[in-house]
SELUMMAR-556111 format. One record per atom (N, C-alpha, C): residue in three letters; x, y, z. Coordinates in steps of 0.001 Angstrom, whole numbers, plus 500000, padded with zeros to 6 digits. Example, Ala and Ser with C-alpha at 12.3 -4.5 7.8 and 13.67 -1.06 7.14 Angstrom:
2
ala513190494310507800;ala512300495500507800;ala513200496700507800;ser512850497750507080;ser513670498940507140;ser512900500030507870;
END
This chain:
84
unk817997442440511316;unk817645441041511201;unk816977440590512495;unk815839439567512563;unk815326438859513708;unk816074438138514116;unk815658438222515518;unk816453437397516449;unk815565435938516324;unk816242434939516005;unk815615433629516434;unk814806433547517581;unk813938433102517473;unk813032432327518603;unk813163430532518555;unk813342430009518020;unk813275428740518067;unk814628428441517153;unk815429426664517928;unk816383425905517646;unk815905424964517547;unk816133423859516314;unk815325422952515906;unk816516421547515853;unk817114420487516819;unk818204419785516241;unk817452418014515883;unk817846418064514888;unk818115416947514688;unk818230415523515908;unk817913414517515310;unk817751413443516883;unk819671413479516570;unk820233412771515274;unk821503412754515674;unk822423413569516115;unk821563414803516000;unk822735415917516424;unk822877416341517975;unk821167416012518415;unk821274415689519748;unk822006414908520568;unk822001413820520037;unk822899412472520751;unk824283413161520912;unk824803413446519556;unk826100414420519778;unk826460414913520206;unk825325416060520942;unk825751417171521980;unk825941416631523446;unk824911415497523320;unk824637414878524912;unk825716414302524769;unk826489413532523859;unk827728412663524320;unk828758413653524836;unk828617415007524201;unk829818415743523963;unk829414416380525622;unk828268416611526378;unk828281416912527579;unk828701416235529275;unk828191414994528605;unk828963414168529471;unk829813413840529438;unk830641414305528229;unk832653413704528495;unk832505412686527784;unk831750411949526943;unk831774410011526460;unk832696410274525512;unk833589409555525365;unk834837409434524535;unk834804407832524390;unk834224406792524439;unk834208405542523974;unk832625405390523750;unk832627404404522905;unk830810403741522731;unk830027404034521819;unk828901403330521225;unk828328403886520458;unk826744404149521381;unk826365405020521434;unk825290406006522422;unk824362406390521572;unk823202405810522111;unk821636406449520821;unk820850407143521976;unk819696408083521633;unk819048408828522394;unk817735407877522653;unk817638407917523990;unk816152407762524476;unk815241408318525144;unk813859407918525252;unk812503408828525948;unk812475408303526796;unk812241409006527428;unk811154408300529056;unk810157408836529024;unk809205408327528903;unk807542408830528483;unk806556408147529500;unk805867408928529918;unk804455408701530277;unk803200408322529889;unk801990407812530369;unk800846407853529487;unk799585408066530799;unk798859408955530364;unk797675409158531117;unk796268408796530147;unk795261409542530958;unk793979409491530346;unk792934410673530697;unk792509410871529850;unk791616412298529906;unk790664412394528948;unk789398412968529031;unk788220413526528185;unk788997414107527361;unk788545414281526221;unk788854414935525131;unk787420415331523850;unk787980416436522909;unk786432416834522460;unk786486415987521150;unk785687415676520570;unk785324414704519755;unk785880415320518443;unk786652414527517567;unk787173414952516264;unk785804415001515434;unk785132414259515620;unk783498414785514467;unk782391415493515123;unk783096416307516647;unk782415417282516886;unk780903416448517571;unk781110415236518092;unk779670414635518867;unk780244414943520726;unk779775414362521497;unk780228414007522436;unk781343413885522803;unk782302414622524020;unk783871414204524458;unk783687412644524659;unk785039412138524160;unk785558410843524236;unk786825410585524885;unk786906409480525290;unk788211408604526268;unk789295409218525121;unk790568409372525862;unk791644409886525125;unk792837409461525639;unk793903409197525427;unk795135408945526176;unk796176410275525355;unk796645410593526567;unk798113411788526841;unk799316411151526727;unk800331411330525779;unk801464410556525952;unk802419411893526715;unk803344411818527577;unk803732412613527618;unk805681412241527654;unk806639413600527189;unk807507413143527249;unk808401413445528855;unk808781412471529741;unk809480413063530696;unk810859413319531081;unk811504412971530080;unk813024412940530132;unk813580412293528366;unk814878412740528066;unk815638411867527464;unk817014411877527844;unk817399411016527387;unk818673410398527760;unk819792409761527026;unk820780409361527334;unk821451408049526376;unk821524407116526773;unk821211406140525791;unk821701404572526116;unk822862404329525442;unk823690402922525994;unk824261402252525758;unk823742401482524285;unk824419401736523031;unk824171401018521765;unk825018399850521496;unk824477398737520911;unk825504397665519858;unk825629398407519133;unk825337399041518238;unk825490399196516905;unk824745400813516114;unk825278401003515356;unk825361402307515040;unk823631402700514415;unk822973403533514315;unk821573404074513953;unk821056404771513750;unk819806404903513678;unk819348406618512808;unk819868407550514450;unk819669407101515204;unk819380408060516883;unk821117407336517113;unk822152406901516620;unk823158406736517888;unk823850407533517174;unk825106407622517818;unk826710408114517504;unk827748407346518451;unk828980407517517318;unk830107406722518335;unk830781408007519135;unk830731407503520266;unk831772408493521065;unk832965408947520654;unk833663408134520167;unk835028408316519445;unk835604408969518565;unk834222409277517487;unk834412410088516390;unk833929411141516790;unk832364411657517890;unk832420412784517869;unk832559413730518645;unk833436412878519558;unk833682413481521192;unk835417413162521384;unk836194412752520405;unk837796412302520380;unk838382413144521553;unk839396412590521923;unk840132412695523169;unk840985413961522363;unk841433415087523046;unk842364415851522835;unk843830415849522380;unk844726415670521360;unk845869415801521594;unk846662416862521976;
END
């Protein structure tokens, strides 16, 4: 059998893991970007002349602090519970 090359998660399953790395055991926690934006030549989609283009780029994600539950949050509580 092949060995995987690529892991594909989910945004909520991400949030999950990140809560579950930092220890969060209270809160409800959604994932966020920290993104960039530049500008650069680029080649023309109908093939005339390069045109102005903007680069989004991603530079980090993270968690925030949520009100309320969402496609991107999770509660700490349910998926990070304290040990008995």
């Amino acid at each position: 059998m092949a060995e995987p090359t690529q892991y594909i998660f989910a945004h909520k399953e991400l949030a999950e893991l990140l809560v579950k790395k930092q220890g969060l055991r209270e809160g409800m926690w959604t994932l966020a970007f920290q993104v960039g934006m530049g500008n650069t030549v680029a080649p023309s989609p109908t093939g005339g002349d390069p045109v102005p283009a903007v680069v989004v780029s991603i530079l980090g994600v993270a968690l925030q602090k949520a009100d309320k539950e969402g496609p991107m949050t999770v509660d700490a509580a349910k998926v990070n519970p304290h040990k008995k």
